[in-house]
ZAMARGU-4260 file (C-alpha; in steps of 0.2 Angstrom, whole numbers, plus 5000, padded with zeros to 4 digits):
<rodrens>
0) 4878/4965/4835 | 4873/4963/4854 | 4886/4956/4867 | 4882/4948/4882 | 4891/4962/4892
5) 4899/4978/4887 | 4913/4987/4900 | 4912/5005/4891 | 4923/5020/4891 | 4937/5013/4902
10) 4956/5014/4903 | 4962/4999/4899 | 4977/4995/4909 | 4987/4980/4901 | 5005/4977/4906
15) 5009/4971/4887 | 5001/4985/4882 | 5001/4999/4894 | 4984/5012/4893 | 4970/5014/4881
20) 4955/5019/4881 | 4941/5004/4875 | 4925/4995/4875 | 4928/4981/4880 | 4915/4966/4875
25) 4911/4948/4881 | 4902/4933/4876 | 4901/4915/4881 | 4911/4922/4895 | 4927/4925/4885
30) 4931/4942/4878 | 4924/4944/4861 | 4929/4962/4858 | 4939/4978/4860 | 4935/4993/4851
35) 4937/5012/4852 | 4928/5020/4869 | 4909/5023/4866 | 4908/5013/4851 | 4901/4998/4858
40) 4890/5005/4872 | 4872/5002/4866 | 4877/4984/4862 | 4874/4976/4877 | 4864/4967/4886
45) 4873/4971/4901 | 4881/4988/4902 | 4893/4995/4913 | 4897/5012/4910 | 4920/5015/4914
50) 4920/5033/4911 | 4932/5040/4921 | 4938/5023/4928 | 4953/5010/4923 | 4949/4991/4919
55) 4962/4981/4925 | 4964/4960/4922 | 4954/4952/4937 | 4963/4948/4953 | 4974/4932/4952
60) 4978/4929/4973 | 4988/4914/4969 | 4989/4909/4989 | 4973/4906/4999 | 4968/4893/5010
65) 4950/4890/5007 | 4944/4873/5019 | 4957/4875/5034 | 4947/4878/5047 | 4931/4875/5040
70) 4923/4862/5028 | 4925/4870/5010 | 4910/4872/5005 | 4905/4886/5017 | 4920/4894/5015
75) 4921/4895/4995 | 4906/4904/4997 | 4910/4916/5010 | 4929/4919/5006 | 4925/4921/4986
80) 4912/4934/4991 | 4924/4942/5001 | 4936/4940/4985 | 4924/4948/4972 | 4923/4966/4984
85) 4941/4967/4980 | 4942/4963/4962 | 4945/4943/4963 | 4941/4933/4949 | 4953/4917/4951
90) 4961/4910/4966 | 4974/4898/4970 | 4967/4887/4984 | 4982/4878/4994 | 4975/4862/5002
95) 4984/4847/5008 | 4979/4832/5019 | 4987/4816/5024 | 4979/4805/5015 | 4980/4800/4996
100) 4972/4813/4987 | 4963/4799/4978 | 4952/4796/4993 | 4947/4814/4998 | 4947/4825/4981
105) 4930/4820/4974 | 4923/4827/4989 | 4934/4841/4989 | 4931/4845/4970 | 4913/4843/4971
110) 4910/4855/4985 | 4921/4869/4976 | 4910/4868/4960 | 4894/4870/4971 | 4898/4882/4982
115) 4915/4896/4975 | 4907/4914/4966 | 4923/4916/4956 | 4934/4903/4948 | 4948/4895/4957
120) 4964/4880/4955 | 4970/4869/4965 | 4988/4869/4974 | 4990/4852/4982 | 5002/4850/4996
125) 5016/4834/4996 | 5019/4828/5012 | 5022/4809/5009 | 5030/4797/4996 | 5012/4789/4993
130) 5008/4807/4988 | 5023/4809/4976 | 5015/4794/4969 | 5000/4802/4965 | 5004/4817/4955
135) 5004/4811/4937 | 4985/4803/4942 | 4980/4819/4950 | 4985/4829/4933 | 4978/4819/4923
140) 4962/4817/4933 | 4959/4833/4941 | 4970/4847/4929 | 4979/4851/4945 | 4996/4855/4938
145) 5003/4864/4956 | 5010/4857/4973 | 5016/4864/4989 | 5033/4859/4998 | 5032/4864/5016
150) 5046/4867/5023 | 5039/4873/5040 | 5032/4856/5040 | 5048/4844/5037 | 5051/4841/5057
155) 5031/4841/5059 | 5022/4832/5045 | 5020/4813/5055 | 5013/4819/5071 | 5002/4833/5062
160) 4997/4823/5047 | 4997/4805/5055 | 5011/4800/5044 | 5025/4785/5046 | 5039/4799/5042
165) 5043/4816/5041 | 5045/4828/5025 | 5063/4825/5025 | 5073/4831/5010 | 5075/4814/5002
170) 5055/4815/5000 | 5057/4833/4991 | 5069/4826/4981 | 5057/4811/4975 | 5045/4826/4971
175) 5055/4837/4962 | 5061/4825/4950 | 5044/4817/4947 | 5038/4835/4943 | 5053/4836/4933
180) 5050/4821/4922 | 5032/4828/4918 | 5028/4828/4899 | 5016/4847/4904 | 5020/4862/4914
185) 5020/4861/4933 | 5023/4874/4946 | 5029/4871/4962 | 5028/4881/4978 | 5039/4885/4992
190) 5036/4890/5010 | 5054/4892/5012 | 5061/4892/5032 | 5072/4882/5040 | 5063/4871/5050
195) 5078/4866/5062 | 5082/4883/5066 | 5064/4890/5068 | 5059/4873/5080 | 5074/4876/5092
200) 5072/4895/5092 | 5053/4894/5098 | 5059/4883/5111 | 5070/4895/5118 | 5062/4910/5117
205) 5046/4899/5125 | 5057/4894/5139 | 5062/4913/5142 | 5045/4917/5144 | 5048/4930/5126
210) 5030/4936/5122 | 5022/4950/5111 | 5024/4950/5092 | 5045/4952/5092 | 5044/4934/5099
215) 5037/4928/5083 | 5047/4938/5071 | 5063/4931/5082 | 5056/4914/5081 | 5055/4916/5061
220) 5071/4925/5058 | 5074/4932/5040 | 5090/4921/5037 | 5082/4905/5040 | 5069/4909/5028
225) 5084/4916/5014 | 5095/4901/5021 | 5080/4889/5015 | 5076/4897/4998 | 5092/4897/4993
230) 5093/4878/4997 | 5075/4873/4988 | 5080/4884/4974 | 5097/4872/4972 | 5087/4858/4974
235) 5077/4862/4959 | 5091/4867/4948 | 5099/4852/4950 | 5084/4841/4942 | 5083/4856/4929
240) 5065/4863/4940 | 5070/4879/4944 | 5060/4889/4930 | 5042/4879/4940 | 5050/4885/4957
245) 5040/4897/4965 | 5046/4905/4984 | 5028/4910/4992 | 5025/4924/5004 | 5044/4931/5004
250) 5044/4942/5018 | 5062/4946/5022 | 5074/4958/5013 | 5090/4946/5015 | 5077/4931/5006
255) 5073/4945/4991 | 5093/4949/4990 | 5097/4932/4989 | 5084/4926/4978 | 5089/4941/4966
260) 5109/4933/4967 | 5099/4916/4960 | 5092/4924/4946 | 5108/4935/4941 | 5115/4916/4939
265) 5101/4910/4929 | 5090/4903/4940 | 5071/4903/4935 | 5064/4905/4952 | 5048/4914/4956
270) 5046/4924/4970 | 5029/4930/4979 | 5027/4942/4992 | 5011/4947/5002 | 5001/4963/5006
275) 5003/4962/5024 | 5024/4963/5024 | 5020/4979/5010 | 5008/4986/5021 | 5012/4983/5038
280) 5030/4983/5051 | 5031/4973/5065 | 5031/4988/5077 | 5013/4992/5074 | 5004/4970/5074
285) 4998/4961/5087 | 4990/4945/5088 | 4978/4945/5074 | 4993/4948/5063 | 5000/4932/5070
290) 5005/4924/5055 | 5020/4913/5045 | 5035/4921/5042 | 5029/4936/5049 | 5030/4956/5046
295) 5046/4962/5047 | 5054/4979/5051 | 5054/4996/5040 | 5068/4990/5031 | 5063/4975/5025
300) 5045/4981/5019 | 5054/4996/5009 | 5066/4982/5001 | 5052/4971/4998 | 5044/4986/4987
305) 5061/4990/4978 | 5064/4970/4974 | 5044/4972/4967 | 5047/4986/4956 | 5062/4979/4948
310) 5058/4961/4945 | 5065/4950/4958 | 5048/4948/4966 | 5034/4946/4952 | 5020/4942/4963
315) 5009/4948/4976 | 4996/4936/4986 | 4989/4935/5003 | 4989/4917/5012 | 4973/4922/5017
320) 4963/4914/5031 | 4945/4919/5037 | 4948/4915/5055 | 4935/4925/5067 | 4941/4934/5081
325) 4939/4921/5096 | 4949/4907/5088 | 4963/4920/5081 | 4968/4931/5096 | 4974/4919/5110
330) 4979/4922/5128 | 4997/4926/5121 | 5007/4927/5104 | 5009/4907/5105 | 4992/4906/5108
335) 4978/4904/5095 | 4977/4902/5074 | 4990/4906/5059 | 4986/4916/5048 | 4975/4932/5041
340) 4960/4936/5031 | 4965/4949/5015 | 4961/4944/4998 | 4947/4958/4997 | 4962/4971/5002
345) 4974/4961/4989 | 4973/4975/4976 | 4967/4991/4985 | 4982/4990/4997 | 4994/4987/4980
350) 4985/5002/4972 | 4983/5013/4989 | 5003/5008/4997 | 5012/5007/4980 | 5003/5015/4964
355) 4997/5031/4974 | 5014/5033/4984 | 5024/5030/4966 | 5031/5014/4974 | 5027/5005/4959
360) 5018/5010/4940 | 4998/5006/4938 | 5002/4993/4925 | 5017/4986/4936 | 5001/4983/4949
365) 4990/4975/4937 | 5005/4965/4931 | 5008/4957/4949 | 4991/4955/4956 | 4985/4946/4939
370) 4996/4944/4926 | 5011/4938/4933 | 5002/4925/4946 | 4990/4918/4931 | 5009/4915/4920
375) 5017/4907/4935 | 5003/4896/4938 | 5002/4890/4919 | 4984/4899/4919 | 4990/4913/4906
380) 4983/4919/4893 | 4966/4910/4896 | 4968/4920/4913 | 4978/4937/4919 | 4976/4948/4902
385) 4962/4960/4895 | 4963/4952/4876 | 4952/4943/4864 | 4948/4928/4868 | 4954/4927/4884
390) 4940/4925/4901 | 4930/4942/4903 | 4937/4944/4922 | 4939/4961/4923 | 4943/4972/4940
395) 4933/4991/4935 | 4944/5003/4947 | 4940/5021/4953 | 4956/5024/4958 | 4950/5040/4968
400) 4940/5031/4977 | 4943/5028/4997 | 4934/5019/5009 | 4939/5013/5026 | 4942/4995/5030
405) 4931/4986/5040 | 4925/4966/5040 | 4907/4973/5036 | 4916/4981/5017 | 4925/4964/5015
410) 4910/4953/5017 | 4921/4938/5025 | 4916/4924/5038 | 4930/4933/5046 | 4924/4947/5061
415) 4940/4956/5059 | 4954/4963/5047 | 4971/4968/5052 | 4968/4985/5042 | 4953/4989/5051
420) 4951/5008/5052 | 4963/5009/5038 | 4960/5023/5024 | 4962/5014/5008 | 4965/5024/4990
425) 4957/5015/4974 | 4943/5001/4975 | 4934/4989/4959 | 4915/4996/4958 | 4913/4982/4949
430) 4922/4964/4947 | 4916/4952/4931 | 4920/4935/4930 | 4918/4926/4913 | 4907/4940/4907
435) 4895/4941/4921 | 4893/4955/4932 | 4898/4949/4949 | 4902/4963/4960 | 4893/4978/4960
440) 4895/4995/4971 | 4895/4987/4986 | 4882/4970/4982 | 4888/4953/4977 | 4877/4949/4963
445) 4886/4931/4957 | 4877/4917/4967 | 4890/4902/4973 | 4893/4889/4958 | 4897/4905/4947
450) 4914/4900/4948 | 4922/4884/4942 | 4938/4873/4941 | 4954/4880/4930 | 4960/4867/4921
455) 4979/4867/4917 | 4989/4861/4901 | 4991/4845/4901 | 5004/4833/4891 | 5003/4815/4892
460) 5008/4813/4910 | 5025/4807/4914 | 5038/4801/4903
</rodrens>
């Protein structure tokens, strides 16, 4: 029997399962076969030779923002070729707008199908009650199952958004329920900070003339991110939501502390951190770092680790934004664009900063930066999991491998990286999606409309 693709001679890395050595075969996209190494390697019509390399579940980056500064459809195509150098196979795409998504997501749906190299889902920001609304029409419609609640956003959203109100907590709580009255799984995610606090903090520190990157990091202080979680977590429970709530880019040890309180009481809450508060301290960024909540001090990165190695934290992503130089770095830290390019660095940094300096376990890596996400986003086991029957979307890793970072390796609209000059231990030499070979020692070999829409469970709508 031929297969469409054959990855031979691997180490499998499954967090279920642990290591194994396997062919691993795909057809129609989905994987058709796993069988002893070397015993499927003349049965291809696409071969790639594993020997001496671990094939990990593609990359799941459950939190980009694809379309912020720039229309989507250039930017699926740049930022999903950046994503495939670095093992990404899925993305989440956080996108929200003012208006009612009934007017604006054809558009934005159409341009996504023509345009990303790897497959993607949709998290849809709620920012009004017209949008609260929406949601059981935009599952049943779209098969966009996730939503975002800003809680940067909550004194902002009327002026930013040209809205008649703010994002005030009586609007979460209409969401929230309506979420939790769905028949299907949902997930929502959190960008937990205290918005009173952080609004009347940047004001004074503005008017002391504070600048440089401790301004920031003073502006978005840990407690008002842990203060807010804790409250969104509450919120949730008390409408029977917390197993769907999902705390994004925890960056802060007292916020991983607390959130590991909530779960010794039974709450259900998810928490995600990013690369850049593993990676990086506050004593070494500067403006293209500039980014919400920002990096923290020594401390807060080495509990971030621990609280990832024992469970409190399950996921890893990168809020990543493909901002070029000239509109990023601004005449001061208050000046210029939110926000970082790093999905391609998304698994090498997870593999360089925590598997090679025994932070965390090889399968507890592929377990956050694919597994994990793919469960908490209702994409599992269809995505996140190297077994029969699931998509072929597969990260082949030399883990010996280093390369240094810079934007030309990524391949991203973006002219810069905060890693730049960074020496970076275990890269993909090859990244399949759906069975196709679509990364390959350094080329991107999937044209844009490889990728496509995941779909979500769906159940009848609301009851």
């Amino acid at each position: 029997m031929t297969h469409d693709l054959v990855v031979a001679n691997g180490t499998v890395v499954s967090p279920e399962q642990g290591r194994f050595e396997a062919d691993v075969a795909a057809d129609d996209g989905r994987i058709s076969r796993i069988a002893a190494p070397g015993t499927l390697s003349s049965a291809g019509e696409t071969v790639v030779d594993a020997t001496d390399r671990h094939v990990l579940p593609g990359v799941v980056d459950p939190h980009v923002h694809h379309g912020l500064f720039r229309p989507l459809a250039e930017e699926a195509d740049t930022e999903s070729r950046s994503g495939l150098v670095g093992g990404v196979t899925t993305v989440g795409n956080i996108f929200r707008r003012g208006e009612p998504y009934a007017e604006v997501m054809d558009d934005y749906v159409a341009a996504a199908e023509e345009n990303y190299r790897h497959d993607y889902f949709f998290t849809l920001g709620l920012l009004s009650d017209r949008h609260v609304a929406e949601i059981p029409d935009v599952v049943d419609e779209y098969g966009i199952t996730s939503f975002k609640w800003y809680g940067n956003y909550k004194l902002q959203v009327a002026e930013r958004f040209d809205l008649e109100r703010n994002l005030l907590d009586d609007v979460a709580d209409r969401f929230v329920r309506r979420l939790a009255d769905l028949d299907g799984p949902t997930t929502l995610a959190y960008h937990a900070e205290n918005a009173e606090i952080t609004q009347r903090l940047s004001r004074d520190l503005r008017e002391a003339g504070a600048d440089g990157y401790e301004a920031i990091v003073e502006k978005f202080p840990g407690y008002a991110e842990a203060q807010a979680a804790v409250a969104g977590a509450n919120l949730a429970r008390q409408h029977g939501y917390d197993d769907d709530f999902y705390v994004v880019h925890v960056s802060s040890r007292r916020t991983a502390s607390d959130i590991a309180d909530l779960q010794s009481l039974g709450y259900g809450v998810t928490a995600e951190t990013c690369t850049h508060y593993l990676a990086l301290t506050c004593d070494e960024c500067d403006q293209r770092m500039r980014i919400n909540p920002p990096v923290r001090s020594q401390a807060d990165q080495d509990a971030l680790w621990c609280h990832l190695r024992d469970g409190t934290i399950d996921c890893v992503g990168t809020d990543h934004i493909a901002n070029r130089r000239d509109e990023k770095v601004g005449e001061d830290i208050w000046d210029g664009r939110w926000g970082s390019p790093s999905s391609a660095t998304m698994l090498p940094l997870v593999l360089s900063e925590g598997v090679h300096e025994d932070r965390i376990s090889l399968e507890r890596a592929a377990a956050v930066t694919s597994t994990n996400n793919a469960k908490a986003y209702d994409l599992y086991p269809r995505k996140g999991t190297v077994r029969v029957g699931s998509d072929a979307d597969l990260a082949v890793v030399d883990l010996e491998e280093t390369r240094t970072v810079t934007p030309d390796l990524l391949q991203s609209h973006a002219d810069y990286t905060m890693y730049d000059g960074w020496t970076v231990t275990g890269w993909p030499t090859q990244t399949i999606v759906r069975g196709t070979l679509a990364f390959d020692r350094g080329d991107v070999v999937a044209d844009p409309g490889h990728g496509t829409h995941v779909d979500r469970p769906l159940a009848g709508g609301s009851t």
